[in-house]
HTML snippet that shows the backbone in 3Dmol.js (N, CA, C, O; Angstrom):
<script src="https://3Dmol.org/build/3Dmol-min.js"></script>
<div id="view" style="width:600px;height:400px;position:relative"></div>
<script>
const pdb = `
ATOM      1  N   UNK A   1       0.842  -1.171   0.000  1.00  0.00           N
ATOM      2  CA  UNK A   1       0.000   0.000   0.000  1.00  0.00           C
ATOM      3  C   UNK A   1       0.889   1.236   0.000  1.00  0.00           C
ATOM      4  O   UNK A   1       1.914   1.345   0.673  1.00  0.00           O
ATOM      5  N   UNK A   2       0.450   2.050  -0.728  1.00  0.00           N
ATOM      6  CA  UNK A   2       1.162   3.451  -1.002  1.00  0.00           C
ATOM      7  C   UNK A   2       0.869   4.006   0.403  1.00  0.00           C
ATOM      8  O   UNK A   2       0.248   3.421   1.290  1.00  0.00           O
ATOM      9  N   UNK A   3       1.505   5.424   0.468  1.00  0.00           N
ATOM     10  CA  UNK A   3       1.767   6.552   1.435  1.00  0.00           C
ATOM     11  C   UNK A   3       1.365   7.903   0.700  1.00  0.00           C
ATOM     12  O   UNK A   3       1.779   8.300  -0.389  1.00  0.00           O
ATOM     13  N   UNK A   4       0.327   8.602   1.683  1.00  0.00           N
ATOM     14  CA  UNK A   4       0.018   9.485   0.788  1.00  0.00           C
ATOM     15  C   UNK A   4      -0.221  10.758   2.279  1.00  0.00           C
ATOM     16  O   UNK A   4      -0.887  10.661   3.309  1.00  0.00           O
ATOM     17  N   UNK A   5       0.946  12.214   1.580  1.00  0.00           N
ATOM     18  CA  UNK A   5       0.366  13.390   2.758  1.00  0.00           C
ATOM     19  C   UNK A   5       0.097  14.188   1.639  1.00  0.00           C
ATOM     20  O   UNK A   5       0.521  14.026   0.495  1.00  0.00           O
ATOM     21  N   UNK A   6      -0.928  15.397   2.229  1.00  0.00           N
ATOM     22  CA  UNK A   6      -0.734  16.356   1.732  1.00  0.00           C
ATOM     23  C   UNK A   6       0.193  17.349   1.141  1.00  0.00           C
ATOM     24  O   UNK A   6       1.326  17.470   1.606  1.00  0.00           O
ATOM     25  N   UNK A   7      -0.225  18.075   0.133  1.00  0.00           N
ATOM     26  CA  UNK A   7       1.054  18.645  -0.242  1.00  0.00           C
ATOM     27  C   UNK A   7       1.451  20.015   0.648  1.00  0.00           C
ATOM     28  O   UNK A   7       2.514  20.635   0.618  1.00  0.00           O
ATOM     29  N   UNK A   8       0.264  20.279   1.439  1.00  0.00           N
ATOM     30  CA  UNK A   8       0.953  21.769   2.806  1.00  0.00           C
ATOM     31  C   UNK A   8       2.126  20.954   3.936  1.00  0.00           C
ATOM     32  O   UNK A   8       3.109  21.349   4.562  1.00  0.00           O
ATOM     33  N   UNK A   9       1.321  19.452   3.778  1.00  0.00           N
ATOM     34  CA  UNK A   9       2.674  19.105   4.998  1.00  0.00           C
ATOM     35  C   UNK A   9       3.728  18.601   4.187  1.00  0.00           C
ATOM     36  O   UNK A   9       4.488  17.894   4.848  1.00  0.00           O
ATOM     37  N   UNK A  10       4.093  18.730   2.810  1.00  0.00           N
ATOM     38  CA  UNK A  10       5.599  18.203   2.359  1.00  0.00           C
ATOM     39  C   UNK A  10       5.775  19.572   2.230  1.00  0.00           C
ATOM     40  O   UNK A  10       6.854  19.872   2.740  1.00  0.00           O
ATOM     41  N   UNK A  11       5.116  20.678   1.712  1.00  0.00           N
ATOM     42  CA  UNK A  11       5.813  22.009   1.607  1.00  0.00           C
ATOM     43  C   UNK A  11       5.851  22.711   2.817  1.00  0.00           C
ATOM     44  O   UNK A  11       6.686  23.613   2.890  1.00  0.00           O
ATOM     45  N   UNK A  12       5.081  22.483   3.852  1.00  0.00           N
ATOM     46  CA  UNK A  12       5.525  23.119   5.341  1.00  0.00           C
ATOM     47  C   UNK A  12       6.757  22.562   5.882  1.00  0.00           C
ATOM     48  O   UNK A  12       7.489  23.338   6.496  1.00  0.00           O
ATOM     49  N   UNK A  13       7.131  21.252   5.745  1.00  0.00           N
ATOM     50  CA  UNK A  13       8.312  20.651   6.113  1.00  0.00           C
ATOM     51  C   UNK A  13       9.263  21.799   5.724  1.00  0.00           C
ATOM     52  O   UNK A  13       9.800  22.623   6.465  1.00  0.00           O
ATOM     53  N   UNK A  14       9.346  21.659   4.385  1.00  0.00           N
ATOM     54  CA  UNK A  14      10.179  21.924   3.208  1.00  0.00           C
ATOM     55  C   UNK A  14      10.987  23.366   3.567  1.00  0.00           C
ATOM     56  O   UNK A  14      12.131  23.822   3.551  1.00  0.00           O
ATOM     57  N   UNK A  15       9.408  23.826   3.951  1.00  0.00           N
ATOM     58  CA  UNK A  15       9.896  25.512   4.669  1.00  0.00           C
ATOM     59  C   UNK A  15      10.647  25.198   5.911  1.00  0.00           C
ATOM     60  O   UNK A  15      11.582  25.942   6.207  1.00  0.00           O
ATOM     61  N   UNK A  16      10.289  23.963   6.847  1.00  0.00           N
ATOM     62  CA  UNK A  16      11.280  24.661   7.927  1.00  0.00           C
ATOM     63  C   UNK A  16      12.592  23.857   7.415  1.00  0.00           C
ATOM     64  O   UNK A  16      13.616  24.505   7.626  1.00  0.00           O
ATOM     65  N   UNK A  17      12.653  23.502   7.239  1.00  0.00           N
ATOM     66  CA  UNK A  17      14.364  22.572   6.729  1.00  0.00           C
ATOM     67  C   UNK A  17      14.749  23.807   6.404  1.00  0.00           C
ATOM     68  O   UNK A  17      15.309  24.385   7.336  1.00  0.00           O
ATOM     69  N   UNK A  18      14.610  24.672   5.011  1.00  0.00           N
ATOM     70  CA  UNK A  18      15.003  25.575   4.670  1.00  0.00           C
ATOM     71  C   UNK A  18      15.402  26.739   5.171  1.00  0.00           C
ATOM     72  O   UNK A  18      16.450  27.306   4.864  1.00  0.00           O
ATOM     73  N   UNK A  19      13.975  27.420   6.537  1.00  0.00           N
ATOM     74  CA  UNK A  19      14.195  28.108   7.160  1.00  0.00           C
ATOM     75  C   UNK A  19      15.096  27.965   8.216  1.00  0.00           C
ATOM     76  O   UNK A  19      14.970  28.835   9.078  1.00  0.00           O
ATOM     77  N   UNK A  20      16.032  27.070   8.428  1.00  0.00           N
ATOM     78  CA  UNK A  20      16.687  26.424   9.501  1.00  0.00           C
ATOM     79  C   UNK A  20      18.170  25.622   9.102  1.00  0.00           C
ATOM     80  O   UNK A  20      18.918  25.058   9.900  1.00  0.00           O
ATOM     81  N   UNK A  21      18.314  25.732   7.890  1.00  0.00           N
ATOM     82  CA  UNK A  21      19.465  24.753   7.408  1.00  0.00           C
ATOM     83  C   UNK A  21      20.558  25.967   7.451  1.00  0.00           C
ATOM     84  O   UNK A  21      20.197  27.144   7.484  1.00  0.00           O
ATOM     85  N   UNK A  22      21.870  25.586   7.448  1.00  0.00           N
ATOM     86  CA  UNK A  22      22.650  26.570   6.792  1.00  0.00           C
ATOM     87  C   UNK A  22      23.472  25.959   5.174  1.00  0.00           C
ATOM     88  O   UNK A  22      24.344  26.468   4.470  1.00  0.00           O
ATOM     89  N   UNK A  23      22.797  24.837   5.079  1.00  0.00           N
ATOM     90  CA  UNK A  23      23.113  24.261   4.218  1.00  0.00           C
ATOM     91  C   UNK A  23      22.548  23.206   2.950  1.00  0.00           C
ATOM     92  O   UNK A  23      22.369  22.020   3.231  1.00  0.00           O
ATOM     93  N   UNK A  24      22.314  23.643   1.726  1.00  0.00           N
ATOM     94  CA  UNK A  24      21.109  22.265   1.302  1.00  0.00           C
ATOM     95  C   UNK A  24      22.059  21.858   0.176  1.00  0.00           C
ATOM     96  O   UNK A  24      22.624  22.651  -0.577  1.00  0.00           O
ATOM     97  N   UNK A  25      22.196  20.159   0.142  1.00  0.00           N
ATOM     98  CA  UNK A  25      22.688  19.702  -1.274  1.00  0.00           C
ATOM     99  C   UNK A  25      21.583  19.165  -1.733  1.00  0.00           C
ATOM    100  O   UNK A  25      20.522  18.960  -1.143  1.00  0.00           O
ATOM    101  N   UNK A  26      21.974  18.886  -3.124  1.00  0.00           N
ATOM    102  CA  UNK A  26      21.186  18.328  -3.987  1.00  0.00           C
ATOM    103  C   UNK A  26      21.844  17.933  -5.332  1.00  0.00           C
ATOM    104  O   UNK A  26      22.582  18.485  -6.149  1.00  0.00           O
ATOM    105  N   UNK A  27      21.218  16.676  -5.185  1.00  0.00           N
ATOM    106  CA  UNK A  27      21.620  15.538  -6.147  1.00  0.00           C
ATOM    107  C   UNK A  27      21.267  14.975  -7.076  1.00  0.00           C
ATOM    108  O   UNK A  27      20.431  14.109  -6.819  1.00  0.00           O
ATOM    109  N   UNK A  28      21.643  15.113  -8.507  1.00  0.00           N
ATOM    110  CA  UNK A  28      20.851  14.518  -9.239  1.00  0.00           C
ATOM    111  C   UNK A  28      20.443  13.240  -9.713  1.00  0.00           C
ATOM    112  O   UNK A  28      19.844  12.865 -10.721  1.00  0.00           O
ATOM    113  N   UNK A  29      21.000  12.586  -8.569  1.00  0.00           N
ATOM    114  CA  UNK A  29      20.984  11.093  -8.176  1.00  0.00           C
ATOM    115  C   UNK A  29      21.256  10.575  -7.061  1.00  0.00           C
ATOM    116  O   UNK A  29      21.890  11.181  -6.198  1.00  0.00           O
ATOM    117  N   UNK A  30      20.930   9.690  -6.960  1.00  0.00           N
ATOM    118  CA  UNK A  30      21.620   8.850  -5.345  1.00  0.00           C
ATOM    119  C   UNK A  30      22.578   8.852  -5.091  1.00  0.00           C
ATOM    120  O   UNK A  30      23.247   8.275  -5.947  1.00  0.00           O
ATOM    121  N   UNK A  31      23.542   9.480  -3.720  1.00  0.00           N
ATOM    122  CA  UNK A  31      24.460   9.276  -3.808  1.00  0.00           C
ATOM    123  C   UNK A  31      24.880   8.231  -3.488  1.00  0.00           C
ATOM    124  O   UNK A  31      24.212   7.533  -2.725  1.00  0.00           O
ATOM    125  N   UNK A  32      26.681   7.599  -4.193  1.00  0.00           N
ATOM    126  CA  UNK A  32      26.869   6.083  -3.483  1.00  0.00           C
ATOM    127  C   UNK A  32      27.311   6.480  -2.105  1.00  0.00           C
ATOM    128  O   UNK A  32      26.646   6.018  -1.177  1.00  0.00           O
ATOM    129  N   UNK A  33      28.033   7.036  -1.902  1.00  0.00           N
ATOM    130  CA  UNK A  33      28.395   7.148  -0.471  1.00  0.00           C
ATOM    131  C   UNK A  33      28.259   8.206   0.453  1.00  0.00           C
ATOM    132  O   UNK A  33      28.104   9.329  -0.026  1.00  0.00           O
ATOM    133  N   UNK A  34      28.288   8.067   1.785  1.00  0.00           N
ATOM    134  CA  UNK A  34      27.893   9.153   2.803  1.00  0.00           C
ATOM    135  C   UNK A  34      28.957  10.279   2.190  1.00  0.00           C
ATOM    136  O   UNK A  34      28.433  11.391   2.128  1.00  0.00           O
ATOM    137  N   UNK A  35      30.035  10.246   1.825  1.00  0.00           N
ATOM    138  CA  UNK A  35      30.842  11.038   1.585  1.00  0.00           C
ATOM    139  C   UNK A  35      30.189  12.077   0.030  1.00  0.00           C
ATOM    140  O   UNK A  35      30.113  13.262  -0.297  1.00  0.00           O
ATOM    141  N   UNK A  36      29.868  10.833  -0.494  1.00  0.00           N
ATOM    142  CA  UNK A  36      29.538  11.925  -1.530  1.00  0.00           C
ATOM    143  C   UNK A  36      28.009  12.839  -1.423  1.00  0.00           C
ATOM    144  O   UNK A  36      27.639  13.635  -2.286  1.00  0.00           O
ATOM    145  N   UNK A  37      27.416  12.580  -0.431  1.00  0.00           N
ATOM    146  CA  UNK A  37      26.452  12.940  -0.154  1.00  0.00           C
ATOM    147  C   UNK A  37      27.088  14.394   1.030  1.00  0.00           C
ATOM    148  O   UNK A  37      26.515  15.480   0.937  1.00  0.00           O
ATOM    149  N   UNK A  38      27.757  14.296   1.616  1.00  0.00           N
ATOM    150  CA  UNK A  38      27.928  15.442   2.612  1.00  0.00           C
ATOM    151  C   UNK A  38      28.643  16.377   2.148  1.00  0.00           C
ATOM    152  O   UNK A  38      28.258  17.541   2.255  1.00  0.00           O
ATOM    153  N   UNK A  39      29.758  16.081   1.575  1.00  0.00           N
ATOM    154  CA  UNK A  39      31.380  16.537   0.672  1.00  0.00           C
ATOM    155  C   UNK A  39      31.234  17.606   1.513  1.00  0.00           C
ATOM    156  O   UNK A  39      30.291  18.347   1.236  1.00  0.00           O
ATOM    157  N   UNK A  40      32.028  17.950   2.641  1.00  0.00           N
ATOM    158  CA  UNK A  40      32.471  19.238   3.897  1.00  0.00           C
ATOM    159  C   UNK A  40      33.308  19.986   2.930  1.00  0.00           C
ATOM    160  O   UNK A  40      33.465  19.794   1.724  1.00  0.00           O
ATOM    161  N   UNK A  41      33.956  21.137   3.950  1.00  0.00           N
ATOM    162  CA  UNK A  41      34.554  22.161   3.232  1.00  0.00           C
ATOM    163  C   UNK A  41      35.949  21.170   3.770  1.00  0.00           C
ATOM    164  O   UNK A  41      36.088  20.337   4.666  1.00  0.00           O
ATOM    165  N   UNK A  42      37.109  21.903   2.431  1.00  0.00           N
ATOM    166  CA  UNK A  42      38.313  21.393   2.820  1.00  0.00           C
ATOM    167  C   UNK A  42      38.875  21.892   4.095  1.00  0.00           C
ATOM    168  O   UNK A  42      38.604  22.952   4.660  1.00  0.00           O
ATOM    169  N   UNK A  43      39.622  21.053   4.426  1.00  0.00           N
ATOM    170  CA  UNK A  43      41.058  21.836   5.814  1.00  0.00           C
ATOM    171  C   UNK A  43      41.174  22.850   5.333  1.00  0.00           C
ATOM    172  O   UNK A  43      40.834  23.186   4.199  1.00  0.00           O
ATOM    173  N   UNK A  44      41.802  23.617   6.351  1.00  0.00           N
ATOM    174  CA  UNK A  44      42.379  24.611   6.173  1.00  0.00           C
ATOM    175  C   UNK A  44      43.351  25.112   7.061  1.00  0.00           C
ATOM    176  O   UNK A  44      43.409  24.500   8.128  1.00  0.00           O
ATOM    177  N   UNK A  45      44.165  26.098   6.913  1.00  0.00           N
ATOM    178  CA  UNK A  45      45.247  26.145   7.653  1.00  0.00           C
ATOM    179  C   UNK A  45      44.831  27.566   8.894  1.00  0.00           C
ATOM    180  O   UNK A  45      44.451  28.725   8.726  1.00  0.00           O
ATOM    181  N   UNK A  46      45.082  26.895   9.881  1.00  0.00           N
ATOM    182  CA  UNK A  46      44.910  28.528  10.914  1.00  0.00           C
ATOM    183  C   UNK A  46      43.480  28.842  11.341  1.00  0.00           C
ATOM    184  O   UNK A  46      43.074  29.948  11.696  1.00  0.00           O
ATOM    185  N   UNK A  47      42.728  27.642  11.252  1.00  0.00           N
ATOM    186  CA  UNK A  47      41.023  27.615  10.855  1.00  0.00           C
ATOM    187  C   UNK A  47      40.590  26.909  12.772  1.00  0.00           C
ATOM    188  O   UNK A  47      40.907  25.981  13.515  1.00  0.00           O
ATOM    189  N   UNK A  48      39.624  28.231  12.749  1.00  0.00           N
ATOM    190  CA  UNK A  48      39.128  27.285  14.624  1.00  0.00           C
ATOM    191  C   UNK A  48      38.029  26.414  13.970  1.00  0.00           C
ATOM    192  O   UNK A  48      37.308  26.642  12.999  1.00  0.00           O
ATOM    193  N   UNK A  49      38.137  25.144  14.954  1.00  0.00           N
ATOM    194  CA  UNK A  49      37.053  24.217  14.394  1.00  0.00           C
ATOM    195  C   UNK A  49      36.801  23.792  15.659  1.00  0.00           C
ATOM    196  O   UNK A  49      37.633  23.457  16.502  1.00  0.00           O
ATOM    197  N   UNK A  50      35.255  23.826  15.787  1.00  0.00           N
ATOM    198  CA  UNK A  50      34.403  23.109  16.808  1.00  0.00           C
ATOM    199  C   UNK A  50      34.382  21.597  16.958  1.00  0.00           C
ATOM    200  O   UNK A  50      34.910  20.922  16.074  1.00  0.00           O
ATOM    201  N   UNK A  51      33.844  21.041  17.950  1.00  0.00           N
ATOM    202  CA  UNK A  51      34.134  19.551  18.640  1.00  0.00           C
ATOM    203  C   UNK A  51      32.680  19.181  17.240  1.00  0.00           C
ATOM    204  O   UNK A  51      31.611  19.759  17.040  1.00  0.00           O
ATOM    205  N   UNK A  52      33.280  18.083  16.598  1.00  0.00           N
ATOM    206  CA  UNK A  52      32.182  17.315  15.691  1.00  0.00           C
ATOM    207  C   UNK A  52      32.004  17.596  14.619  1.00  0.00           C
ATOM    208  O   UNK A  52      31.325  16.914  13.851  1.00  0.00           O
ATOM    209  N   UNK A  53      32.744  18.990  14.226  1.00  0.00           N
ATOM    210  CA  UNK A  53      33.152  19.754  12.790  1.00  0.00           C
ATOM    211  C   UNK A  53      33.781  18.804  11.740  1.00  0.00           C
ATOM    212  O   UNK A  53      34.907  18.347  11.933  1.00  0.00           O
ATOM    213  N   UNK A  54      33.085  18.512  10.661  1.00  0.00           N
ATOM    214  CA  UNK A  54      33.990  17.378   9.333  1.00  0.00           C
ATOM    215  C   UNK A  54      34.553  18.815   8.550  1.00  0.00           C
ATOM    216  O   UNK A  54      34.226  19.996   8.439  1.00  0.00           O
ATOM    217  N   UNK A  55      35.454  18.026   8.166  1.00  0.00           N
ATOM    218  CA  UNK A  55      36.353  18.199   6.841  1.00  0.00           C
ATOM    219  C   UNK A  55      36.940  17.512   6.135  1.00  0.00           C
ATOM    220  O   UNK A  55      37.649  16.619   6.599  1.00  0.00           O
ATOM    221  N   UNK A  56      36.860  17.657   5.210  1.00  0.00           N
ATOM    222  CA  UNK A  56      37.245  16.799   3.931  1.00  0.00           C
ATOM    223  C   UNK A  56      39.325  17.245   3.306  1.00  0.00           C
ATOM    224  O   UNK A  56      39.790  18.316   2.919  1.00  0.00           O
ATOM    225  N   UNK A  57      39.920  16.055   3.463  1.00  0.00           N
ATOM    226  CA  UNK A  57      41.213  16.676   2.820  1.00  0.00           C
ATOM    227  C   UNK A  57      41.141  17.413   2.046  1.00  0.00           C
ATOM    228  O   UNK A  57      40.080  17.609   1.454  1.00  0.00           O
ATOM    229  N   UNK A  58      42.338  18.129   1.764  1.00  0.00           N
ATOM    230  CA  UNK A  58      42.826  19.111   0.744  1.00  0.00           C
ATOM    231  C   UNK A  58      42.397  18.463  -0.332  1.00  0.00           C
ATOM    232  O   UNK A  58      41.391  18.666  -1.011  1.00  0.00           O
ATOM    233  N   UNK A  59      43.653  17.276  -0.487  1.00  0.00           N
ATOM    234  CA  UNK A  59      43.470  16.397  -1.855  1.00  0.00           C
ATOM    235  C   UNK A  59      42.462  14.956  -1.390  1.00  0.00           C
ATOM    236  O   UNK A  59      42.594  13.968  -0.668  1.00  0.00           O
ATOM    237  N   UNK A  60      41.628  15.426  -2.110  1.00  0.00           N
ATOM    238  CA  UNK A  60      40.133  14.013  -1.422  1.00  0.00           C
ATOM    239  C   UNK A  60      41.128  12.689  -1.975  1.00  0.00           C
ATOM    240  O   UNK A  60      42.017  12.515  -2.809  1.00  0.00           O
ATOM    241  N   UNK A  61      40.330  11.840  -0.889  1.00  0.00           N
ATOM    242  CA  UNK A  61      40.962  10.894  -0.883  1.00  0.00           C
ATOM    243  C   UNK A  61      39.425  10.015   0.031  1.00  0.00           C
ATOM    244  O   UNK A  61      39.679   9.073   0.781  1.00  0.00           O
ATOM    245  N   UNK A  62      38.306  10.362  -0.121  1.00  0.00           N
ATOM    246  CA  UNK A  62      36.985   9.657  -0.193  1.00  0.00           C
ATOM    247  C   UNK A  62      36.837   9.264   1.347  1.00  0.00           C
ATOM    248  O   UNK A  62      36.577   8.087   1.599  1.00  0.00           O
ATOM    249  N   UNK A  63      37.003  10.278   2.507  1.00  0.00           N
ATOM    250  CA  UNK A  63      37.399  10.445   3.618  1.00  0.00           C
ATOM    251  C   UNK A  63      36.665  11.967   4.241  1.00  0.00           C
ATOM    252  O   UNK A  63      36.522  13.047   3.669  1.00  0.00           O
ATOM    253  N   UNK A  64      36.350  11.608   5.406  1.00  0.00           N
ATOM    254  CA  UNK A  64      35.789  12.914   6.186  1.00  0.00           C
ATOM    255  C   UNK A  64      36.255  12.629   7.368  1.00  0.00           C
ATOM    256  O   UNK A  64      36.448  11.498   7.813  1.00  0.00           O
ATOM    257  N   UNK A  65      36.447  13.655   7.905  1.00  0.00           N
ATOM    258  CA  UNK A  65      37.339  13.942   9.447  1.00  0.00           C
ATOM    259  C   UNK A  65      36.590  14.573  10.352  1.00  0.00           C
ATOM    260  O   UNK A  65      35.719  15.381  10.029  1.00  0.00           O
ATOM    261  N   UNK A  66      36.808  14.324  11.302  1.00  0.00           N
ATOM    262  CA  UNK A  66      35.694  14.688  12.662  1.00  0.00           C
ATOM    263  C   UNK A  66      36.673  15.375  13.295  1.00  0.00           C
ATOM    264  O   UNK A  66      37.844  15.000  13.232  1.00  0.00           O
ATOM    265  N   UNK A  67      36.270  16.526  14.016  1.00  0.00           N
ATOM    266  CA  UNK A  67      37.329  17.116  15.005  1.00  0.00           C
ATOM    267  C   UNK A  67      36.227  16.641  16.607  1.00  0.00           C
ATOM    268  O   UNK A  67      35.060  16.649  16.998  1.00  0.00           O
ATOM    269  N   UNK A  68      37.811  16.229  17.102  1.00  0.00           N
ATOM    270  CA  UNK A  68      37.083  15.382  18.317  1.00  0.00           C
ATOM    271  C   UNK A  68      37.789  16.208  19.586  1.00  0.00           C
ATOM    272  O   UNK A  68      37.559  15.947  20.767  1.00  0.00           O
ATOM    273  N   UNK A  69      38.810  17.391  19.054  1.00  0.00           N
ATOM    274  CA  UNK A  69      39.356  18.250  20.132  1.00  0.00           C
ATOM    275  C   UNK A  69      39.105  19.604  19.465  1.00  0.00           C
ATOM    276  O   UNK A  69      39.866  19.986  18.576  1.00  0.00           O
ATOM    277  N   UNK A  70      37.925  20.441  19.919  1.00  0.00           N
ATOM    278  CA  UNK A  70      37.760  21.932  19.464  1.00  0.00           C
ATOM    279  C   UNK A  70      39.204  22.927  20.035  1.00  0.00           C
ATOM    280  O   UNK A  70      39.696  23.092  21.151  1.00  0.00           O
ATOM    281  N   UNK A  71      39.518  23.400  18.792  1.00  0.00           N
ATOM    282  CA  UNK A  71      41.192  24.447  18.472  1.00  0.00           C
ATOM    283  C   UNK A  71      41.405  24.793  17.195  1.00  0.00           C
ATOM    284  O   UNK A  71      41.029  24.192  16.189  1.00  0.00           O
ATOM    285  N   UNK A  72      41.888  25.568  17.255  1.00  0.00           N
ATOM    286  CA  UNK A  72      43.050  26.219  15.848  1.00  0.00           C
ATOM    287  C   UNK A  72      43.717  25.002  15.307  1.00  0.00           C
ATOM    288  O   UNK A  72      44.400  24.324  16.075  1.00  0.00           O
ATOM    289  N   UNK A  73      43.556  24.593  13.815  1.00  0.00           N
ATOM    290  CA  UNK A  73      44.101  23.767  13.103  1.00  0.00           C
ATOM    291  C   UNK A  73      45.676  24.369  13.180  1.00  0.00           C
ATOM    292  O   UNK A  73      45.860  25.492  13.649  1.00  0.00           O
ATOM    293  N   UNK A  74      46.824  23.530  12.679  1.00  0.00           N
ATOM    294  CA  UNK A  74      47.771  24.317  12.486  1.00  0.00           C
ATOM    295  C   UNK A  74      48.545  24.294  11.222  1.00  0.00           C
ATOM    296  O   UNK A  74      47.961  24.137  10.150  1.00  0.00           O
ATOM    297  N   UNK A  75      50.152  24.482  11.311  1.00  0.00           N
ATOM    298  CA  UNK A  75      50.061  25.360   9.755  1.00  0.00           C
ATOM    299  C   UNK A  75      49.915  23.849   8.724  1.00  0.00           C
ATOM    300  O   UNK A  75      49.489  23.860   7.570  1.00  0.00           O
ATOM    301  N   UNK A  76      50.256  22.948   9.273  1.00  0.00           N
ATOM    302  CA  UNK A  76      50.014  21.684   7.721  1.00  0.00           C
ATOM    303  C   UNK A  76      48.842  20.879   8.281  1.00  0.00           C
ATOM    304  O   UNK A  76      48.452  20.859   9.448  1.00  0.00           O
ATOM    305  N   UNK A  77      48.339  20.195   7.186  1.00  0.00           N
ATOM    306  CA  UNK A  77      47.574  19.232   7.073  1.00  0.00           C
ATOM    307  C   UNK A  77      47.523  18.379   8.031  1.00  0.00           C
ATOM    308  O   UNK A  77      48.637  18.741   8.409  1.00  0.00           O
ATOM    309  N   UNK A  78      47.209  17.441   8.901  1.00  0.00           N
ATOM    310  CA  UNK A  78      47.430  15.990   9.416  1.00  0.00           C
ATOM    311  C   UNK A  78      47.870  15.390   8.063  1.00  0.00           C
ATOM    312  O   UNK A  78      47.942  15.919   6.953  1.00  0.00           O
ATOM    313  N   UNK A  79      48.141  14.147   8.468  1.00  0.00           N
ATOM    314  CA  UNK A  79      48.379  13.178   7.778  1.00  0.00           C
ATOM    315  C   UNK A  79      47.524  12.082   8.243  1.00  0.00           C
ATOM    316  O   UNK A  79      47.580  10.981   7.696  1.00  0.00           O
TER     317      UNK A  79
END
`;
const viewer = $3Dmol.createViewer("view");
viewer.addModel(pdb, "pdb");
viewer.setStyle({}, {cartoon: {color: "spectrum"}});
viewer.zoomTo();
viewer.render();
</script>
C-alpha cells in the first residue's frame, strides 16, 4: 500500500528545513556514499574548528574527518 500526505505538509516541512538549514545539497541522483552525499569544506590552515566539525582533505581521498578536540588547526595538514 502506497503513502500518501498532503502537499501543505511536504511544503511546510520543506519551509522549515530551509528556514533552519545553513546548508542544502542536492543531487541529481543517489548518492553512493555518505561522503559523496555530505562533501564538507576542505582543511584549512589557521582555521578554529568546533568539537564534531567534518572536513574533507585538501586532496580528497573519499574520507571525512571529525574534530574530536575543538582548536586552531595548524600550519600543515594531518596526515
Amino acid at each position: 500500500m502506497s503513502k500518501w500526505s498532503h502537499d501543505n505538509v511536504l511544503d511546510g516541512t520543506l519551509d522549515i528545513i530551509t528556514g533552519n538549514a545553513d546548508q542544502e545539497q542536492f543531487c541529481s541522483q543517489q548518492p553512493a556514499t555518505f561522503y559523496e552525499a555530505v562533501d564538507p569544506a576542505a582543511w584549512q590552515v589557521s582555521q578554529a574548528y568546533a568539537l564534531g566539525a567534518a572536513v574533507r582533505p585538501v586532496t580528497r581521498n573519499n574520507f571525512v574527518y571529525e574534530c574530536t578536540k575543538a582548536g586552531t588547526s595548524g600550519a600543515s595538514e594531518p596526515t
